[in-house]
RODO-2510 file (C-alpha; in nm, 4 decimals, decimal comma):
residues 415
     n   res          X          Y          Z
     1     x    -5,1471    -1,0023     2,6418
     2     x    -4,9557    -1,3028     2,8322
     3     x    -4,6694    -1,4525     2,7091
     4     x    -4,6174    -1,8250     2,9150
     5     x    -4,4897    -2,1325     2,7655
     6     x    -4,8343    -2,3740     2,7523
     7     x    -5,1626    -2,2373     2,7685
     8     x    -5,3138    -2,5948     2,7494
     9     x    -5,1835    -2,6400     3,0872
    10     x    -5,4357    -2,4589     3,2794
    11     x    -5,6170    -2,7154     3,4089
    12     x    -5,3384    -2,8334     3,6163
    13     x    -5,2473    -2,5301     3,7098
    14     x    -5,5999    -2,4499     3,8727
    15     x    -5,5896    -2,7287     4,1138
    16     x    -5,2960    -2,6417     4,2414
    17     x    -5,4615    -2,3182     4,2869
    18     x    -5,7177    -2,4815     4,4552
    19     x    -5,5284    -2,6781     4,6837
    20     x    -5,3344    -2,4488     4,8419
    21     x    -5,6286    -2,1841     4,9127
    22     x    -5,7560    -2,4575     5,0615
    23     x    -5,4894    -2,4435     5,2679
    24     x    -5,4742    -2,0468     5,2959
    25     x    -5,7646    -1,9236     5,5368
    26     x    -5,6209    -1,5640     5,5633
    27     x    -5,5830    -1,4785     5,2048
    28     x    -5,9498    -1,6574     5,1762
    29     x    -6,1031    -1,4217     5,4395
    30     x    -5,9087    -1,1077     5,2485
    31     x    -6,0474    -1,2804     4,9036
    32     x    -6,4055    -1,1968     5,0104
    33     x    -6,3391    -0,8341     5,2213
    34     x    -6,1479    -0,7297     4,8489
    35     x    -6,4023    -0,8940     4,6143
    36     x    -6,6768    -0,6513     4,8707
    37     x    -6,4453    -0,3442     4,8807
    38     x    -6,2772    -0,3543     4,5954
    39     x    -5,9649    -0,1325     4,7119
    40     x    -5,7621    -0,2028     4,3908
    41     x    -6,0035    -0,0578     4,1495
    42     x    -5,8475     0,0599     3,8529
    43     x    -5,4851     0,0176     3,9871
    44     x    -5,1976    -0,1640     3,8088
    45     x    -5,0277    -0,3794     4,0036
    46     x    -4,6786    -0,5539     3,8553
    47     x    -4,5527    -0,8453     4,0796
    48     x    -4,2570    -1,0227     4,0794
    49     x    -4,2804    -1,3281     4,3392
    50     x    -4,1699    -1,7024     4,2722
    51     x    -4,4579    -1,8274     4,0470
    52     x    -4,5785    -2,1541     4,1645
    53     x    -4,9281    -2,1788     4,3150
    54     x    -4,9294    -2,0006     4,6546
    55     x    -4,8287    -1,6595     4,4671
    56     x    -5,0958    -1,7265     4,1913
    57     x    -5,3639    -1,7311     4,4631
    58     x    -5,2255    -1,3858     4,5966
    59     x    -5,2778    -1,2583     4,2636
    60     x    -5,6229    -1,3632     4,2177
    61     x    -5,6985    -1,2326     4,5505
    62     x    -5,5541    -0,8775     4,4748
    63     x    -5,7284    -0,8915     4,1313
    64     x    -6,0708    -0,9844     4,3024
    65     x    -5,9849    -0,6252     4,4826
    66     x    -5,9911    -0,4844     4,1590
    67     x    -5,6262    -0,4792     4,0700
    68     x    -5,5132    -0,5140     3,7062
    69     x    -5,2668    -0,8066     3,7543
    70     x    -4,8909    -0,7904     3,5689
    71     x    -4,7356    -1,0848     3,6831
    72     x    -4,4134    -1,2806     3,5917
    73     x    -4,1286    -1,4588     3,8375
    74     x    -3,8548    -1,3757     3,9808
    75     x    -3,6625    -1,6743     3,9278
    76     x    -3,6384    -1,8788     3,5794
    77     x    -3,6564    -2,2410     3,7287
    78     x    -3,9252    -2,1836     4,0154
    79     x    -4,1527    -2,0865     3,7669
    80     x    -4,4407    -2,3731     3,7202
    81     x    -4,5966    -2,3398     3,3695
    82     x    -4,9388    -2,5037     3,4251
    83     x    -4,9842    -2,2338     3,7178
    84     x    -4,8577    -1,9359     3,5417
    85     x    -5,1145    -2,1155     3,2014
    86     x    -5,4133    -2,0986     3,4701
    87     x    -5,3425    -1,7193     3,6092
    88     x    -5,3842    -1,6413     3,2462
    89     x    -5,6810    -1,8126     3,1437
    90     x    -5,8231    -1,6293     3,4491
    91     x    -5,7655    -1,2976     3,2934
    92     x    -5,4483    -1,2059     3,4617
    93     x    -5,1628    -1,0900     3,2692
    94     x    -4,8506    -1,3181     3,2725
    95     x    -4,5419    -1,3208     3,1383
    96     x    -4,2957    -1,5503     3,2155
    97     x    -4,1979    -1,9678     3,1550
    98     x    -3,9608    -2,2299     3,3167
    99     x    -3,6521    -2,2268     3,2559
   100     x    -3,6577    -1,8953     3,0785
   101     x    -3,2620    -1,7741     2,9749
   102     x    -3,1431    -1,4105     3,1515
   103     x    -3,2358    -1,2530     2,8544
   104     x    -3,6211    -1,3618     2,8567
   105     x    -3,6209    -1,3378     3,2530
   106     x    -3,5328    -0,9483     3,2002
   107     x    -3,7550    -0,8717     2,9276
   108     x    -4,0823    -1,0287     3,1147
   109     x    -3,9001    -0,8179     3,4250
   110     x    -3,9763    -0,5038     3,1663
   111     x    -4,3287    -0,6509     3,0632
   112     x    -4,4459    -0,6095     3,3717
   113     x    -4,3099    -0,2702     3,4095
   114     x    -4,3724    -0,1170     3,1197
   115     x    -4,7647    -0,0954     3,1845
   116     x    -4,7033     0,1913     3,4021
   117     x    -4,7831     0,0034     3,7819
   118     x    -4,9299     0,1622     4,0416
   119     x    -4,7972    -0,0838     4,3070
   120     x    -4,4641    -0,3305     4,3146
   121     x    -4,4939    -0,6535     4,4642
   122     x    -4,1196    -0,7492     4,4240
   123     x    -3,9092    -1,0247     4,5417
   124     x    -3,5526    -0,9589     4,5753
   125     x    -3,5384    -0,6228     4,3959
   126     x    -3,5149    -0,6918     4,0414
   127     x    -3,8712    -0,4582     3,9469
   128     x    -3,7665    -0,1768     4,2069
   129     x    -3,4249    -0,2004     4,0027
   130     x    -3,5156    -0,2169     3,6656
   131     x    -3,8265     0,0661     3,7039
   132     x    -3,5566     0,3418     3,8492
   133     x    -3,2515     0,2397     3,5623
   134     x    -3,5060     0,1856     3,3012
   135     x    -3,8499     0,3440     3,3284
   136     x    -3,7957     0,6510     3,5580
   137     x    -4,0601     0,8404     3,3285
   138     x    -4,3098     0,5545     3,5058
   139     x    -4,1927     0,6321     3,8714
   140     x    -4,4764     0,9056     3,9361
   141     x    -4,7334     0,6506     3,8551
   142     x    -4,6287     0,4444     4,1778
   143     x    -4,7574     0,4666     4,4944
   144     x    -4,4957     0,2342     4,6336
   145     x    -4,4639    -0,1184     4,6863
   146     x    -4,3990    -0,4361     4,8965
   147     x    -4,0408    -0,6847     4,8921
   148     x    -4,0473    -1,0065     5,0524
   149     x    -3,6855    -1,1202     5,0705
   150     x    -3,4049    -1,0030     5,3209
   151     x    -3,1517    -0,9615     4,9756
   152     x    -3,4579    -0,7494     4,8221
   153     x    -3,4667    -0,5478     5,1351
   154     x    -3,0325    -0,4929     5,1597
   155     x    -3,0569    -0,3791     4,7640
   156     x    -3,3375    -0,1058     4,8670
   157     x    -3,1686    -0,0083     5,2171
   158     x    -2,8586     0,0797     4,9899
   159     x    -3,0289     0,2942     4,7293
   160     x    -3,2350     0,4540     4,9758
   161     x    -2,9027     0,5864     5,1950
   162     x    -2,7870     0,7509     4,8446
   163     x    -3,1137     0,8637     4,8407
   164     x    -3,2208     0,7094     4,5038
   165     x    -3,5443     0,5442     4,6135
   166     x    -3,7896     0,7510     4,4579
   167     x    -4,1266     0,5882     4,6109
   168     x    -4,1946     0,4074     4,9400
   169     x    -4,1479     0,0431     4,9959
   170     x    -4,2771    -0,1582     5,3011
   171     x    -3,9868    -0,3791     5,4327
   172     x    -4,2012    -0,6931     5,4276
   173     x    -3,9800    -0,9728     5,5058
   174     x    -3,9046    -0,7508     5,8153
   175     x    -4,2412    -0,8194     5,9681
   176     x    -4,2602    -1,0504     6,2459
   177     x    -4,5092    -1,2841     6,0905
   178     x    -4,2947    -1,2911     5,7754
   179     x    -3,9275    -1,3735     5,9302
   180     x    -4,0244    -1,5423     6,2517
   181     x    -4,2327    -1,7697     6,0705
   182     x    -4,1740    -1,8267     5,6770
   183     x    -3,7563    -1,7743     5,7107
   184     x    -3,7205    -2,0013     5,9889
   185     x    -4,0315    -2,2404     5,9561
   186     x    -4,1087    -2,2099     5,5793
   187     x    -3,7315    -2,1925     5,4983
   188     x    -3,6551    -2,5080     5,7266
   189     x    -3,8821    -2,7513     5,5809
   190     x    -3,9445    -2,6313     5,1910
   191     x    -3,4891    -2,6544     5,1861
   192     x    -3,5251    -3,0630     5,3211
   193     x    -3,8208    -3,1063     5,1024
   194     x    -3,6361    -2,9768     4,8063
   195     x    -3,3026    -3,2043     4,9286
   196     x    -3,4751    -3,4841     4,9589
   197     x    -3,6882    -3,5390     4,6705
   198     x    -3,3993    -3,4482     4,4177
   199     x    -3,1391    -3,6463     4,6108
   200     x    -3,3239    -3,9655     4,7695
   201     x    -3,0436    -3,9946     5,0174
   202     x    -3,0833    -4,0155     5,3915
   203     x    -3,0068    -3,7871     5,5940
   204     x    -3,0092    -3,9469     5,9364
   205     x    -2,6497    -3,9787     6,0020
   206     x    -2,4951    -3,7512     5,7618
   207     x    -2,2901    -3,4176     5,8600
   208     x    -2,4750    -3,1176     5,7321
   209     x    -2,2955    -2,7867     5,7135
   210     x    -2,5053    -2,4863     5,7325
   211     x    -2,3807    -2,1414     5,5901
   212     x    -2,5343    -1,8466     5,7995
   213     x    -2,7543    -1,8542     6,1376
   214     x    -2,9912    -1,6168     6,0277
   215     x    -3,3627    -1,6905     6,0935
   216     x    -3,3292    -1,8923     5,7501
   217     x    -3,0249    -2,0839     5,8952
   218     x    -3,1539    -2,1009     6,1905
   219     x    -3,4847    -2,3132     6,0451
   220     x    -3,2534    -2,5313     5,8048
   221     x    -3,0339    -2,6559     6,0977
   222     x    -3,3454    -2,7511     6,2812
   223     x    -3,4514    -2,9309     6,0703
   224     x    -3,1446    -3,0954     5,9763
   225     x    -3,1199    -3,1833     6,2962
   226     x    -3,4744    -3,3110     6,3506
   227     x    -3,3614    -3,5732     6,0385
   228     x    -3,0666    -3,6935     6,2455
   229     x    -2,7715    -3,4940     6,1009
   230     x    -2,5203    -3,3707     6,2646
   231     x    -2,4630    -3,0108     6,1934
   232     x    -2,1875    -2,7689     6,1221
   233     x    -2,2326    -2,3888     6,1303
   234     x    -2,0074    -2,1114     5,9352
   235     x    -2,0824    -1,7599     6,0321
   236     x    -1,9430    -1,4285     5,9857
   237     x    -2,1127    -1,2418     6,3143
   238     x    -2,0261    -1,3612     6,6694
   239     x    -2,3407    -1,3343     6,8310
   240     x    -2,5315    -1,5655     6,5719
   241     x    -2,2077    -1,7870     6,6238
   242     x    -2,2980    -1,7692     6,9626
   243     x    -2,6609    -1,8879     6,9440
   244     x    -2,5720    -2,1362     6,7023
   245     x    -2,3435    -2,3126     7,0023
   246     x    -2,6083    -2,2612     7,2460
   247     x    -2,8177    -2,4063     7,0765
   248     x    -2,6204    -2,7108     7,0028
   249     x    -2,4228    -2,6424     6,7133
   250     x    -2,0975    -2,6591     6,5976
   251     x    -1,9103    -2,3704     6,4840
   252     x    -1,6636    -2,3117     6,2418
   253     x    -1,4754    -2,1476     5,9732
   254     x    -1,6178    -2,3159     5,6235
   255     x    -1,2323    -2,3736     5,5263
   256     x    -1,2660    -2,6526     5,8436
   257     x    -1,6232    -2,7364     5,7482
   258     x    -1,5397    -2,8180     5,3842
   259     x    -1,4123    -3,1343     5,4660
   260     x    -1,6574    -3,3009     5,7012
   261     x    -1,9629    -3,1980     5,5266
   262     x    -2,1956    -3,4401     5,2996
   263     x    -2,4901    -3,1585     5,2371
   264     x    -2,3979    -2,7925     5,2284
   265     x    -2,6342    -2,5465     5,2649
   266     x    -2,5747    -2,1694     5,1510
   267     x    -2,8310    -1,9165     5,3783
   268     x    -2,6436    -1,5772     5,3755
   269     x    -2,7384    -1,3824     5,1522
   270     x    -2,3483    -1,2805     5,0182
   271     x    -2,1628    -1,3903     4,7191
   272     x    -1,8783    -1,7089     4,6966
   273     x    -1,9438    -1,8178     5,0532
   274     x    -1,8403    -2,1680     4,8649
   275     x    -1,5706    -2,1457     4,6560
   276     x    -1,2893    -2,3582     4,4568
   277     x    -1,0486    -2,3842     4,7548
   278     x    -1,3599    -2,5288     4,9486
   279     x    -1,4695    -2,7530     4,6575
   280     x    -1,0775    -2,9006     4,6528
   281     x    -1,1380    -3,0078     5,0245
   282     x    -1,4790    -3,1443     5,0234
   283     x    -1,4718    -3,5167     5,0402
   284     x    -1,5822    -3,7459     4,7005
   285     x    -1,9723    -3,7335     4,6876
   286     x    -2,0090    -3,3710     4,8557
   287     x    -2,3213    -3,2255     4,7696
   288     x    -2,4051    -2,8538     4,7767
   289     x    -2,6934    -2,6307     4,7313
   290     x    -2,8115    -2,2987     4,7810
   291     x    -3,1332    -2,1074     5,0022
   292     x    -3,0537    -1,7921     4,9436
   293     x    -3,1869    -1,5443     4,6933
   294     x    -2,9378    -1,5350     4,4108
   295     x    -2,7394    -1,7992     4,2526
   296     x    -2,4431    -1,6410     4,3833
   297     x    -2,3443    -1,8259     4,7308
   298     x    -2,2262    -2,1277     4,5626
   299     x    -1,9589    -2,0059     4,3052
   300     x    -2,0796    -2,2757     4,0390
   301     x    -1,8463    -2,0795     3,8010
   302     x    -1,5512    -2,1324     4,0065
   303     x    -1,6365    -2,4776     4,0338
   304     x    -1,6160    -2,5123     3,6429
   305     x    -1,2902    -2,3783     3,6240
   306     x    -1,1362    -2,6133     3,8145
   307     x    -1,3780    -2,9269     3,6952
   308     x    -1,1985    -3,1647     3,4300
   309     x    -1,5755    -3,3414     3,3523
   310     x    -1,9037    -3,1935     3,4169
   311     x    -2,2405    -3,4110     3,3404
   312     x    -2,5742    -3,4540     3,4434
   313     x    -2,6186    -3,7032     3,7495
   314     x    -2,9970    -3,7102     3,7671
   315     x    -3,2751    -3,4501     3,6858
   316     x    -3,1435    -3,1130     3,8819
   317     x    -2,8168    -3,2523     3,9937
   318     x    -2,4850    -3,1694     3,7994
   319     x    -2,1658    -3,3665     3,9263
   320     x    -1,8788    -3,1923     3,8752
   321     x    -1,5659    -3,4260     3,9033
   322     x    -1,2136    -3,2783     4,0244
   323     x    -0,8808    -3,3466     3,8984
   324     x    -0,8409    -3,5643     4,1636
   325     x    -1,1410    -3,7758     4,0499
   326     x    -1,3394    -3,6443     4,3150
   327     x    -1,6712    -3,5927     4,2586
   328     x    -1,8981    -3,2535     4,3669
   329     x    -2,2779    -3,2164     4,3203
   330     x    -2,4431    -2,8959     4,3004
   331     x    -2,8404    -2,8771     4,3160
   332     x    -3,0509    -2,7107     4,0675
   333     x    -2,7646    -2,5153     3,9546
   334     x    -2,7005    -2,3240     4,2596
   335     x    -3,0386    -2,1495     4,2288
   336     x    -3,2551    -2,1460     4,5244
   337     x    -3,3322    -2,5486     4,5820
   338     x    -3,6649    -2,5345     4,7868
   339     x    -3,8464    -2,3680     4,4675
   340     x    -3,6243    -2,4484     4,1935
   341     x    -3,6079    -2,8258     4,2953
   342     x    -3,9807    -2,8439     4,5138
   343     x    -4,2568    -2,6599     4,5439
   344     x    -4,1513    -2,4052     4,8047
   345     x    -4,2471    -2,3157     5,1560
   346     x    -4,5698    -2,4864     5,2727
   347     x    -4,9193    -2,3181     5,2073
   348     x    -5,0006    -2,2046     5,5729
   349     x    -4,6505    -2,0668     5,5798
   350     x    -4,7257    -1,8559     5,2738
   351     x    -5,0299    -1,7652     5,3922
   352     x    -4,9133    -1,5221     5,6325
   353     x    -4,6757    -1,4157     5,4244
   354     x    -4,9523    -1,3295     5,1717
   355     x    -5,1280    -1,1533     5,4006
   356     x    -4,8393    -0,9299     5,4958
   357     x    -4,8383    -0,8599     5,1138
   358     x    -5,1631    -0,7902     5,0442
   359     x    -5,2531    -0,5637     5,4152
   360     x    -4,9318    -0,4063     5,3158
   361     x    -5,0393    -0,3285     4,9542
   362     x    -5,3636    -0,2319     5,1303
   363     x    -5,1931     0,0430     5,3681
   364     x    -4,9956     0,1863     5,0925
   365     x    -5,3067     0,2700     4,8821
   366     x    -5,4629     0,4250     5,1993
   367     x    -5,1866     0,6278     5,3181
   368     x    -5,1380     0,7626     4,8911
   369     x    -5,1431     1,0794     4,9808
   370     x    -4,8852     1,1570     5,2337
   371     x    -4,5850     1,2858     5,1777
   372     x    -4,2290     1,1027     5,1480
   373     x    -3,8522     1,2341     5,1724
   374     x    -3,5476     1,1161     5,0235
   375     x    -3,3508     0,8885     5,2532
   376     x    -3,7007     0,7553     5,4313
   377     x    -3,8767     0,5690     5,1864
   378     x    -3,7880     0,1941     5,3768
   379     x    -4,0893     0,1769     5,5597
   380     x    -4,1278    -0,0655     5,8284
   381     x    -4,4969    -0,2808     5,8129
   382     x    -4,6774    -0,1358     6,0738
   383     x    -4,7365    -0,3144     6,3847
   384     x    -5,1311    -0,2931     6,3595
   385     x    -5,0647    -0,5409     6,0334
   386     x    -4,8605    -0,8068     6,2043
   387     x    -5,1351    -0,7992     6,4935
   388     x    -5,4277    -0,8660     6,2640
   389     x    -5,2562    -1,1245     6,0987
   390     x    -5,1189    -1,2864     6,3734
   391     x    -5,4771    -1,2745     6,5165
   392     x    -5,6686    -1,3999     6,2441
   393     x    -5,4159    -1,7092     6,2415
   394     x    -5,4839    -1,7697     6,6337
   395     x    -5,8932    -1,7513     6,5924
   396     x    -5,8944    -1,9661     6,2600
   397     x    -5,6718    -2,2280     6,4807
   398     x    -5,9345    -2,2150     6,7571
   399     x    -5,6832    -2,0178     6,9927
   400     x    -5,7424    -1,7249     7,2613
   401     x    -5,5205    -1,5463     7,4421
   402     x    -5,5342    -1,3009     7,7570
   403     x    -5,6104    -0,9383     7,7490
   404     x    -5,4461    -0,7078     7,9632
   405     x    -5,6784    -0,5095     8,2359
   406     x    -5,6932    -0,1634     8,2466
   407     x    -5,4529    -0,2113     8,5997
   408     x    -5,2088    -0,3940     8,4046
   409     x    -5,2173    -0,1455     8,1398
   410     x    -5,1673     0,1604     8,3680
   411     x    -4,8499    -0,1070     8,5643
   412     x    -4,6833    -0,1744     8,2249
   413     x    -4,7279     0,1918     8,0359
   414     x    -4,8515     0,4202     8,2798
   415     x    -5,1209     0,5757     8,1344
***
């Protein structure tokens, strides 16, 4: 039932598999509790996640709980052929290829959806989308579902204040040991890695401008700064301005920031936070990329219009070259460059993340039965989920903690 580019692949897909659940003791540990409990059983799941090797071994772990898998991306050049080729030669269902035009992304978007799912695994909104303008004969077969971006989780806080959010979805990326750790950790690194191994420039020395101080930001700056950059923030909300000083930044608007930057990084989440008057100012040799969701931030379209030459500099790098002969490269066409130009966030990241998925997944089937309303159905991942993860982490890394005593209980919540 698949549809994926190379099916001969699979073998390299596999031990990528392998590596990174290697590398992922919590989804490991909920591999065997599933594969004993089987809390899936006969339920469709459709997912739309980045598919590169850490989501492929969430999917086998949901379909060794019994799930039916439905799988495709939910971005054309993050998706890794050889993985997608060994998800379906272990009986999953995939449909989707590198590189794949907006046409083929949406109709594997409908693949998935048109099986009738019982749970949504999205990541930044496009199956919650297309299953209410599309398929809203299929919305009573869902139970609800999971998103794992902060732009996923804006779309559905918008439909659900018109009340148009017809099933319940847990706010994932909201989570403590989602944000706090993959945004700002995962984010951080996976962006440099992606930089680095498309651009083989240093970065030690080089001014860095950063687009948003969000926990994203926040992790990208760091690490700039760990590489020896110096580094620029732009910001729309004074108190992240504020941390972003305090914490040793500078601050500015991006129409000053435009020309002292060498790497630009877009983290916001909004549309043309780069645009042709900022292109005009950059110096010769500028290069800019994107983190966030959608291939919106950077306006590559704007830059186009006022490019005389456009040509490939080296494999996912376009220069664009000015009237003025100066020269602006964009990564990976604006599309997010720590999975369209690397291999995303690091394994142990993901593995939290993962686990937030599939507990979350888990709660949802549990709680089937009650009853939603209109206007409520963001649901926040309950506490008791980022505890168990958070603990599972601490015990596989050989750490304790304290406990309070029943006399520090009664001191702090007086009961």
């Amino acid at each position: 039932m698949s549809e994926i580019k190379n099916p001969s692949l699979h073998k390299d897909g596999a031990l990528k598999i392998e590596w990174v659940k290697d590398h992922m003791p919590l989804l490991r540990g909920l591999e065997e509790e599933f594969s004993r409990t089987l809390p899936f059983k006969g339920l469709k799941v459709a997912l739309s996640v980045h598919l590169e090797a850490k989501t492929a071994y969430l999917c086998k772990v949901l379909a060794a709980g019994g799930a039916q898998m439905y799988v495709t991306g939910s971005n054309p050049l993050s998706t890794q052929d050889d993985v997608a080729a060994a998800l379906d030669h272990a009986g999953l269902n995939v449909f989707a290829w590198h590189g794949a035009t907006p046409e083929e992304y949406e109709a594997h978007i409908r693949r998935v959806l048109e099986i009738g799912p019982n749970i949504i695994i999205d990541d930044g909104g496009d199956l919650v989308s297309c299953i209410h303008s599309e398929f809203p004969e299929l919305i009573p077969n869902v139970i609800g579902g999971c998103e794992e971006t902060t732009t996923g989780i804006h779309r559905l806080v918008a439909l659900d204040a018109k009340k148009e959010l017809l099933f319940p979805m847990m706010l994932v990326n909201n989570a403590d040991c989602k944000h706090l750790f993959d945004n700002r950790y995962g984010t951080g690194q996976s962006v440099w890695d992606g930089i680095n191994r498309t651009t083989n420039l240093i970065v030690a020395g080089k001014t860095v401008v950063v687009a948003g101080y969000g926990w994203c930001g926040k992790g990208v700056a760091m690490r700039a700064k760990g590489l020896g950059a110096q580094v620029i923030i732009t910001e729309i909300d004074p108190v992240k301005a504020m941390e972003a000083v305090m914490d040793g930044f500078s601050v500015m608007k991006m129409e000053q920031a435009a020309a002292l930057g060498d790497f630009f990084v877009t983290v916001t989440g909004c549309c043309h936070v780069i645009r042709p008057e900022h292109f005009e100012a950059m110096k010769d040799g500028a290069i800019c990329c994107n983190a966030g969701h959608f291939d919106v931030e950077v306006d590559v379209a704007g830059l186009s219009r006022i490019a005389v030459k456009c040509e490939p500099a080296r494999a996912n790098i376009q220069a664009y070259t000015l009237a003025s002969g100066k020269r602006i490269y964009i990564l990976a066409e604006g599309r997010l460059v720590n999975l369209a130009a690397g291999d995303g966030h690091p394994a142990e990241i993901m593995d939290m993340s993962f686990a937030i998925q599939a507990l979350s997944a888990l709660y949802l089937v549990r709680h089937k039965d009650e009853k939603h309303t209109r206007g409520e159905m963001t649901r926040p991942v309950p506490k008791e989920i980022d505890l168990e993860v958070a603990s599972r982490i601490l015990a596989h890394w050989g750490c304790s903690i304290d406990a309070l005593s029943d006399e520090q209980h009664r001191y702090l919540y007086g009961d």
